[in-house]
C-alpha positions in Angstrom: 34.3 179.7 13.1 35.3 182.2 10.4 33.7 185.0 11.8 34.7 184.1 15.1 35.9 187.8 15.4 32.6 189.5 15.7 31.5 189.4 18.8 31.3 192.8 21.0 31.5 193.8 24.0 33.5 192.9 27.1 32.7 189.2 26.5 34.3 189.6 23.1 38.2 188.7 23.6 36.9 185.7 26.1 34.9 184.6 23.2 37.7 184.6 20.8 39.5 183.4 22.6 37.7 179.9 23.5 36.2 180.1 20.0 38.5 177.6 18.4 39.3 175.5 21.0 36.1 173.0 20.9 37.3 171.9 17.6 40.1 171.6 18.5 39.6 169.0 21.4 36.9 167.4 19.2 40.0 166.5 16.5 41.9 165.4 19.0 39.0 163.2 21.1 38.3 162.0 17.5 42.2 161.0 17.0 43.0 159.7 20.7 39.6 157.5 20.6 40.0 156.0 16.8 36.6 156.7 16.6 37.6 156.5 12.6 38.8 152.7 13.4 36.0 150.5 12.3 37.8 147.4 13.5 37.3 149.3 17.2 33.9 148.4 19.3 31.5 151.3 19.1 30.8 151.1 22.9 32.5 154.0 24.9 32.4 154.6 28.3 29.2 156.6 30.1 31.8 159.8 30.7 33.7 159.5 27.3 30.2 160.1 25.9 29.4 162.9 27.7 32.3 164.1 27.6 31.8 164.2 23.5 28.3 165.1 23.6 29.7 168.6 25.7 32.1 168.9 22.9 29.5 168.6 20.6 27.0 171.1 21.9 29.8 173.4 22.9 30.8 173.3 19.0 26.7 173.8 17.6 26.4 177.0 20.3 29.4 178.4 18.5 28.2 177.9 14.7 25.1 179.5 16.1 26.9 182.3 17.4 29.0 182.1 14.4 26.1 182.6 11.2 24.3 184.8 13.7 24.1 187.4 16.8 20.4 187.2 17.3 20.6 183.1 17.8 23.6 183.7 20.1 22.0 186.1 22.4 19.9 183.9 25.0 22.5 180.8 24.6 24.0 179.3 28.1 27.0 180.0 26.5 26.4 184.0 26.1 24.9 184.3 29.8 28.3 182.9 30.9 30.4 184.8 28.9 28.8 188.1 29.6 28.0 187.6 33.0 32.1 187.1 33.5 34.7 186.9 30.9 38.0 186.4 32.9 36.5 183.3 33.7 35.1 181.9 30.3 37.3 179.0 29.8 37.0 175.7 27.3 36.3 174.1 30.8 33.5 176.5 32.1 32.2 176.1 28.5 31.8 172.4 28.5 30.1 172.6 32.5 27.2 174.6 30.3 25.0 172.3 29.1 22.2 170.9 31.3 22.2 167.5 32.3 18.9 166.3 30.0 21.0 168.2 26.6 24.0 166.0 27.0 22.3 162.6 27.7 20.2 163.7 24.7 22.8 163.7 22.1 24.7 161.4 23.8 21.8 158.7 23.0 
């Protein structure tokens, strides 16, 4: 997310400011889980996988957004920011992805 700054516009500061924070739960999902513990089962729940799989996508929109504009433009993720930033949130982030993307990685 180094150049995390970059993006213009009114959706801009909402963007920043979300920008870091999928990481940020990811490290700390990855940490409260011991998903690093191989003497743990592998088997999660049905929402603790979604609830990663969000994380996940959430974080690959960003490094799109991240190495380029262009790939960013027509993303879930820049509809909702653009269409209002007040209310771009880490939360409204991670409602984003449709239904079929989520059970997809979660698989």
């Amino acid at each position: 997310m180094a150049q995390a700054g970059h993006w213009p516009g009114p959706a801009g500061p909402a963007m920043r400011t979300v920008a870091h924070q999928p990481a940020a739960r990811l490290t700390e999902t990855v940490h409260r889980r011991q998903l690093d513990n191989r003497s743990m089962p592998c088997d999660r729940t049905h929402e603790e996988e979604e609830d990663f799989a969000r994380l996940l996508i959430a974080a690959a929109w960003y490094q799109v957004c991240a190495r380029t504009p262009i790939g960013f433009a027509f993303t879930p993720l820049a509809d909702t920011a653009r269409e209002d930033p007040d209310a771009f949130t880490l939360d409204r982030l991670l409602s984003l992805p449709d239904p079929y993307m989520v059970a997809d990685v979660a698989a």
